[in-house]
LUMKOL-324635 format. One record per residue (C-alpha): residue number from 1; residue in one letter; x, y, z. Coordinates in steps of 0.2 Angstrom, whole numbers. Each point is the difference from the previous one (the first is absolute). Last residue first. Layout:
<atoms>
+------+------+-------+-------+-------+
: resi : resn :     X :     Y :     Z :
+------+------+-------+-------+-------+
:  NUM :    A :     X :     Y :     Z :
...
+------+------+-------+-------+-------+
</atoms>
This chain:
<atoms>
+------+------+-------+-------+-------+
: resi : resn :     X :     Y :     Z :
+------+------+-------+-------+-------+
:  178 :    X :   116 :  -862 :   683 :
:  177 :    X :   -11 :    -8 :   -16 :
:  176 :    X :    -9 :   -15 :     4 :
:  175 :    X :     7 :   -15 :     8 :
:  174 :    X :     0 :   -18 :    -8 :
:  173 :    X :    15 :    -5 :     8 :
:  172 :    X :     9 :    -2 :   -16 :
:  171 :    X :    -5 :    18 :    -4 :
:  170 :    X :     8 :     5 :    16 :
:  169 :    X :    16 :   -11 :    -1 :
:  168 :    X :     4 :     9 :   -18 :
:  167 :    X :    -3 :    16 :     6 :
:  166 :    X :    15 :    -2 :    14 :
:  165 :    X :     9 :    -6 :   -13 :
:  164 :    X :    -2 :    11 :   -13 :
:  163 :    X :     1 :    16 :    10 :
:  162 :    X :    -6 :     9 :    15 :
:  161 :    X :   -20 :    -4 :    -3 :
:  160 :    X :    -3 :    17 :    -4 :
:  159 :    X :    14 :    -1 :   -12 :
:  158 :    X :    -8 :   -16 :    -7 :
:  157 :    X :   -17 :     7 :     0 :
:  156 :    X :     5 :    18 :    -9 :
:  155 :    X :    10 :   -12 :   -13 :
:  154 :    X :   -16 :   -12 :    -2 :
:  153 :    X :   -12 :    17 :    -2 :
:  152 :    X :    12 :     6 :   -15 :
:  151 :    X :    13 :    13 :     6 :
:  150 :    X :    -1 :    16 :   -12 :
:  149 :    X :    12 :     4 :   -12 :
:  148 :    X :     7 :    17 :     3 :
:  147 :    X :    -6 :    18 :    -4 :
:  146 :    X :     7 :    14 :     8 :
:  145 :    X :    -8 :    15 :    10 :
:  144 :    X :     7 :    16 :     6 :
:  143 :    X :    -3 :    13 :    11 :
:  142 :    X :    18 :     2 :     4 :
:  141 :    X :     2 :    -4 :    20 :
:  140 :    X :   -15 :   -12 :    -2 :
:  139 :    X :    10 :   -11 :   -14 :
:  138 :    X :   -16 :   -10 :    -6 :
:  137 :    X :     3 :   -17 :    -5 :
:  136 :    X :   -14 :   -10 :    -8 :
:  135 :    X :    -6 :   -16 :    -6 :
:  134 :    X :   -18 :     0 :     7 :
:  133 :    X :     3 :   -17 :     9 :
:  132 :    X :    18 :     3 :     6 :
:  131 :    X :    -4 :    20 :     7 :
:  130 :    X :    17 :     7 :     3 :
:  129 :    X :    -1 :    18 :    10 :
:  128 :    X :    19 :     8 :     0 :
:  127 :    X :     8 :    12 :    12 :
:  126 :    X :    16 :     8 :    -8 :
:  125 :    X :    16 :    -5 :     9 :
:  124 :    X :    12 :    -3 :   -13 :
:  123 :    X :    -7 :     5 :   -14 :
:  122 :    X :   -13 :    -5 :   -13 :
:  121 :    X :    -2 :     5 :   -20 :
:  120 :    X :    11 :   -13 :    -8 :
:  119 :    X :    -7 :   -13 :    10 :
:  118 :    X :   -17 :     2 :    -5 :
:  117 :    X :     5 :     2 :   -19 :
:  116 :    X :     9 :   -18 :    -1 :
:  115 :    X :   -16 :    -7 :    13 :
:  114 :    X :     2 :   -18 :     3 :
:  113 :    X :    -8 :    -5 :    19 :
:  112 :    X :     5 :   -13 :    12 :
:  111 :    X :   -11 :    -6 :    14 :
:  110 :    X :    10 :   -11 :    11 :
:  109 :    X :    -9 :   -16 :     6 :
:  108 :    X :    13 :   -12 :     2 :
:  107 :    X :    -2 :    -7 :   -16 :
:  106 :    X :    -4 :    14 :    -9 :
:  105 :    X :    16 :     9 :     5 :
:  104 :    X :     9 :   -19 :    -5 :
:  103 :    X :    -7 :     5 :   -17 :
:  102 :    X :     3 :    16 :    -4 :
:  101 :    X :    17 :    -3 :     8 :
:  100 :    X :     5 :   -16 :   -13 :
:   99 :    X :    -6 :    12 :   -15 :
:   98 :    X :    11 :    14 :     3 :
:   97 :    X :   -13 :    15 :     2 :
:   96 :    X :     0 :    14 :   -10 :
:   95 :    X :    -6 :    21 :     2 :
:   94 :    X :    -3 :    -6 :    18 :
:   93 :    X :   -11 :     3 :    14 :
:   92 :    X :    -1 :   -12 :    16 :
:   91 :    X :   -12 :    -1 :    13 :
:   90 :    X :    -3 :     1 :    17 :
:   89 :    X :    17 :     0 :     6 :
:   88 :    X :     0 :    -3 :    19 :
:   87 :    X :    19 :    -6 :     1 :
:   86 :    X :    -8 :   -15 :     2 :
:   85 :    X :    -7 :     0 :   -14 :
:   84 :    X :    15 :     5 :   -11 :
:   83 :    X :    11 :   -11 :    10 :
:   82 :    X :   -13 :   -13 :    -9 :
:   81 :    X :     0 :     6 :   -15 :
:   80 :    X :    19 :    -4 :     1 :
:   79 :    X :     1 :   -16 :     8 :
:   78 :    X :   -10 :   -10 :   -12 :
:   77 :    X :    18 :    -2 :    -8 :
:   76 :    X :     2 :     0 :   -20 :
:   75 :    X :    17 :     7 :    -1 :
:   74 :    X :     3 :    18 :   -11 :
:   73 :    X :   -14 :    12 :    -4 :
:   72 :    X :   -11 :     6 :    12 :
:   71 :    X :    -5 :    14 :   -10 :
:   70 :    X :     4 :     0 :   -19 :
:   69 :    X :    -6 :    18 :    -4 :
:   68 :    X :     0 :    15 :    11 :
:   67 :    X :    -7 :    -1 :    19 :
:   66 :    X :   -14 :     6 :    11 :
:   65 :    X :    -1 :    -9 :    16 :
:   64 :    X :   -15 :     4 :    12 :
:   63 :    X :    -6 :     2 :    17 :
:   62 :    X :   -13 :    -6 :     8 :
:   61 :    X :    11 :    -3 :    16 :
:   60 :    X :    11 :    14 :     3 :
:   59 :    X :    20 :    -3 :    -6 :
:   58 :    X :     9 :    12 :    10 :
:   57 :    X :    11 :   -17 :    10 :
:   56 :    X :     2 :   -10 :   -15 :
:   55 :    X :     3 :    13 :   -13 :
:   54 :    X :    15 :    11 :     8 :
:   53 :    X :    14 :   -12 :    -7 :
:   52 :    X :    -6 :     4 :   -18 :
:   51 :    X :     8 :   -11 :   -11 :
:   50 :    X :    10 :   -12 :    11 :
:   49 :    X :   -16 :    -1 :    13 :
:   48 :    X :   -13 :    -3 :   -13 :
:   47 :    X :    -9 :   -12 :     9 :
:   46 :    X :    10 :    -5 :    18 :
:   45 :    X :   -14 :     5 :    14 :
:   44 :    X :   -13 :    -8 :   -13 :
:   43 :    X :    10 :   -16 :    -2 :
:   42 :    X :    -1 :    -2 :    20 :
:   41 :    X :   -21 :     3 :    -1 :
:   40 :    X :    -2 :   -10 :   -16 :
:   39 :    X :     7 :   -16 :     9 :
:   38 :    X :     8 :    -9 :   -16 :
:   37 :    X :    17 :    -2 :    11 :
:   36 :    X :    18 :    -2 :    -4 :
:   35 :    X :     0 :    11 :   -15 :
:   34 :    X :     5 :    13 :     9 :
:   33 :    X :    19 :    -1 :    -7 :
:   32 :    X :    -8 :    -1 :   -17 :
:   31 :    X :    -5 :    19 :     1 :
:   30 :    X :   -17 :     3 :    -1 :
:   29 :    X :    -8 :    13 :   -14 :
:   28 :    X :    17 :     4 :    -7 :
:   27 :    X :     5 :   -22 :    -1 :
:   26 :    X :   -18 :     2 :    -9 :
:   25 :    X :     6 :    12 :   -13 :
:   24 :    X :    -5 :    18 :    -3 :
:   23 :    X :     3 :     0 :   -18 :
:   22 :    X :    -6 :    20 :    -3 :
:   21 :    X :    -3 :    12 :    13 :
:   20 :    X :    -7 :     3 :    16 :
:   19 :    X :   -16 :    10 :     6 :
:   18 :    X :    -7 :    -3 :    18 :
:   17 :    X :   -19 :     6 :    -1 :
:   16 :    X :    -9 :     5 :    15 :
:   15 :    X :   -17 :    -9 :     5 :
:   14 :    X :   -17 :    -7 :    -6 :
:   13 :    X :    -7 :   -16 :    -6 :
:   12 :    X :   -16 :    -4 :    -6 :
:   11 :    X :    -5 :   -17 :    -1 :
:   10 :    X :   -17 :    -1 :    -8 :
:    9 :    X :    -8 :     3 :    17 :
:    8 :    X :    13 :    13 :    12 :
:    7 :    X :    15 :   -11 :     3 :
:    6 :    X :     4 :     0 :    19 :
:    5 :    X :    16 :     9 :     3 :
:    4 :    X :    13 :   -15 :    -2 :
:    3 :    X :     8 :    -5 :    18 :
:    2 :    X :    19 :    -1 :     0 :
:    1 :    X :     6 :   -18 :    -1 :
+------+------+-------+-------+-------+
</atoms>
């Protein structure tokens, strides 16, 4: 898996947006014939591939997805956030998410974001400043800011932590926060 940029404290992400439209389904995000591993590093080099063949190899880490409604539609594998990830995706911003996907992104640590009017006013390539705790999305390249729900203290942990299992384990072990 591509290595995140360090999250500032709060867990602000930054990097260049990657804008697709409505419905993007998860055989769109990894193709079923890739499903032969759940090693986010060979999904990464794989996500989006029949979409936008370019993705995988331009995609910096930090990044982030910005899509229409109903993303990650479609079957309900794991293996999609996780492409995302290990595609170096730092987030993902949507004006809808379909329900299986917003939960498998949580489960693997995959910060998701619902922002109908932030979606609509970002392009391709515009270089974007999430802030999870504050609840913001601020489109650099526009001078813009947007308002999103932001992630409760237990959903900044669990992302911190790498997902629900891997914060799960911790807070079985006793261990503070990561």
């Amino acid at each position: 898996m591509r290595e995140e940029k360090p999250s500032a404290p709060g867990g602000v992400r930054e990097g260049s947006a990657w804008c697709y439209g409505d419905d993007v389904d998860t055989d769109v995000l990894i193709p079923a014939r890739y499903l032969v591993t759940s090693d986010p590093a060979a999904l990464g080099k794989h996500c989006l591939e029949d979409l936008d063949p370019t993705f995988a190899s331009r995609v910096a880490p930090g990044d982030v997805v910005v899509a229409g409604e109903n993303f990650g539609c479609g079957s309900s594998r794991e293996h999609a956030p996780l492409a995302l990830k290990g595609a170096g995706v730092s987030c993902v911003m949507a004006a809808s998410f379909a329900r299986i996907f917003f939960r498998n992104a949580l489960n693997v640590g995959l910060p998701i974001l619902i922002c109908p009017e932030g979606v609509r006013r970002i392009a391709s390539g515009d270089r974007l400043r999430v802030d999870l705790a504050e609840g913001t999305v601020e489109n650099v390249s526009r001078n813009e800011r947007h308002a999103v729900a932001p992630f409760p203290p237990f959903l900044q942990e669990l992302v911190a932590s790498g997902g629900l299992g891997p914060y799960v384990r911790r807070r079985l072990k006793g261990e503070e926060k990561p």
